[in-house]
C-alpha positions in Angstrom: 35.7 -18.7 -29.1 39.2 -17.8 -28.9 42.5 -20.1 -28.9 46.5 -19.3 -29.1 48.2 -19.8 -32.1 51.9 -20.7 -32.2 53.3 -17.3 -31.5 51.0 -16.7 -28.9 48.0 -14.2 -30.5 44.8 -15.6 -29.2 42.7 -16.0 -32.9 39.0 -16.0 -32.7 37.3 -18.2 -34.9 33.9 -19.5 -35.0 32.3 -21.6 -32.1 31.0 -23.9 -35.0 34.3 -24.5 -36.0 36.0 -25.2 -32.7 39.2 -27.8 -32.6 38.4 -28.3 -36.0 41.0 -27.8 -39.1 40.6 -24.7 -41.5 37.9 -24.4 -44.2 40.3 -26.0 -47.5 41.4 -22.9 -49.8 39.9 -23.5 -53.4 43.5 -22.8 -55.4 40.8 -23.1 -58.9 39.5 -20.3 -59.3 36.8 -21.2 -61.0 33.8 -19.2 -61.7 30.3 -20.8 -61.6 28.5 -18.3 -60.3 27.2 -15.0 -60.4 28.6 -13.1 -57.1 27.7 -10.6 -55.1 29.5 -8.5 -52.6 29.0 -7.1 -49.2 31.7 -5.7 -47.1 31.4 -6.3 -43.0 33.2 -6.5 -40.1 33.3 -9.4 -38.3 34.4 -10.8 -34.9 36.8 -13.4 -36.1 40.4 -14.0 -36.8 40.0 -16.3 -40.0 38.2 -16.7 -43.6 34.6 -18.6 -43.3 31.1 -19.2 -44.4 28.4 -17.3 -43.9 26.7 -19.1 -42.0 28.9 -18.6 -38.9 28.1 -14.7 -38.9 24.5 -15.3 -38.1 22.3 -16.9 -35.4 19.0 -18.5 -36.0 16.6 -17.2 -33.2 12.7 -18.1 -33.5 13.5 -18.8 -37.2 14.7 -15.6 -38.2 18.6 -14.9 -38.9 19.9 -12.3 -36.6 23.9 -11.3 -37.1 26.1 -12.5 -34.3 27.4 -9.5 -32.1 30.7 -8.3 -33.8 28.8 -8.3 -37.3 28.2 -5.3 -38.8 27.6 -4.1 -42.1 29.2 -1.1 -44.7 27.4 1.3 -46.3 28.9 0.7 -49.5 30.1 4.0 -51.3 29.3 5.1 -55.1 27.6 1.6 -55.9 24.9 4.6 -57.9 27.8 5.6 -60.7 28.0 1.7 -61.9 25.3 2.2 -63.8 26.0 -1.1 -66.0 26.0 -3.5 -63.0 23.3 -4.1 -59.9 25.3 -2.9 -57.1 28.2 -5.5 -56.7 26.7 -8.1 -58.1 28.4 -9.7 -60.7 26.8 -12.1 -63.7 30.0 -14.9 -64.5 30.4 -13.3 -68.1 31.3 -9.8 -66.7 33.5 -11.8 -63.9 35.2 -13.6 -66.5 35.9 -10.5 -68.3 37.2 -8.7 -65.1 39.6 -11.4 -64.3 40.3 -11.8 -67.7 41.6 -8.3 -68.1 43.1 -8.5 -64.8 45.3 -11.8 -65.7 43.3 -13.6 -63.1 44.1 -10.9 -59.9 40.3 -10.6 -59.4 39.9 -13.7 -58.4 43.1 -14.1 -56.4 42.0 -11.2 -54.2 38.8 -12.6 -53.5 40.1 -16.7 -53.6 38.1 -18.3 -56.0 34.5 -17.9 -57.1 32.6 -20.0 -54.7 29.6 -18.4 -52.9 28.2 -18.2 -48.7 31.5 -17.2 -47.6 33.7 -14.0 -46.3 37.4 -13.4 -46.6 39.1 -11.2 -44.4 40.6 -8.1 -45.9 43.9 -7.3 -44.0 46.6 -9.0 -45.2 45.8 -8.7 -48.4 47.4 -5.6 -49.6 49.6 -7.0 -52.0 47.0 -8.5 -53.9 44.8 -5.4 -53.6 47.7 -3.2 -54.8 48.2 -5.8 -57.5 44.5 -4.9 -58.3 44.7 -1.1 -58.3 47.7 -1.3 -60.5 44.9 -2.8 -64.0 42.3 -0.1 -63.1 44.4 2.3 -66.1 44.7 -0.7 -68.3 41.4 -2.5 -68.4 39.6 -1.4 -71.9 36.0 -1.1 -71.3 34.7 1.2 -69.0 31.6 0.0 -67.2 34.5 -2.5 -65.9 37.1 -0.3 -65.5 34.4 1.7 -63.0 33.6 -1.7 -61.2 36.7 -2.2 -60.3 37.5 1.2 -58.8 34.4 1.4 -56.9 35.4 -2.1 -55.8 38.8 -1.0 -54.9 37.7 2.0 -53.2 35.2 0.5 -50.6 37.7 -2.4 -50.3 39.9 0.5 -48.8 36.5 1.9 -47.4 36.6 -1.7 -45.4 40.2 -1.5 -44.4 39.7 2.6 -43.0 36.4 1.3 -41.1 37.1 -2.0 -39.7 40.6 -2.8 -39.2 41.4 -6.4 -39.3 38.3 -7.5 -39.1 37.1 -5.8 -42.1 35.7 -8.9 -44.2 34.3 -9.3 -47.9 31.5 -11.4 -47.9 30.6 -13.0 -51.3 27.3 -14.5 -51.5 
């Protein structure tokens, strides 16, 4: 569904969510999880859960229309990491040697949800700018494969390219 914000851009959002307030934004950043990492596109206008990008039909789940996918690029060269799955040791080191930017970019550690991606090239630039000084490499790589399908994301999709962290 679709409503008019303040200035006048209709924002789509969620049926689920409908006349109700914004998901809270977790300011913590605490990790207590292992995460993973899918980029998408996505039909609507704000950050959500997961769950709101999928319909259950004859108990399957079946992606809403407007939910697609990326191919994720060079996930092969990590060769110290499962795709972009992260265990919490390595994602404490990351955001470690990134003075907590990691995080930031991706708002807290808490799984089932997707953030949207435009809008958020400051923190993405801020991001790019560690790759030269993190110190160990399989990290170092992580980060610019990251970076680079994050970009990837942002080329495909538009604004309604999406990171989904499950």
């Amino acid at each position: 569904m679709s409503e008019q914000n303040k200035m006048g851009k209709v924002i789509n959002v969620p049926e689920e969510r409908w006349g109700k307030p914004r998901l809270p934004e977790n300011k913590e950043y605490e990790v207590l999880y292992p995460l993973d990492f899918r980029f998408s596109q996505v039909p609507f206008d704000v950050d959500g859960e997961i769950t709101e990008l999928f319909d259950v039909l004859g108990g399957r789940r079946v992606k809403k229309p407007g939910v697609n996918f990326m191919m994720e690029e060079n996930i092969d060269s990590i060769s110290s990491f499962s795709g972009f799955k992260l265990s919490q040791s390595n994602l404490r080191k990351i955001n470690d040697e990134t003075n907590g930017a990691f995080l930031r970019f991706i708002k807290g550690g808490e799984v089932d949800r997707y953030i949207l991606l435009d809008g958020r090239q400051n923190d993405l630039e801020s991001l790019r700018n560690y790759i030269p000084k993190i110190t160990d490499e399989s990290q170092k790589k992580y980060l610019e494969i990251f970076v680079q399908n994050v970009d990837l994301a942002l080329q495909q999709y538009g604004d309604k390219a999406a990171l989904m962290i499950l």
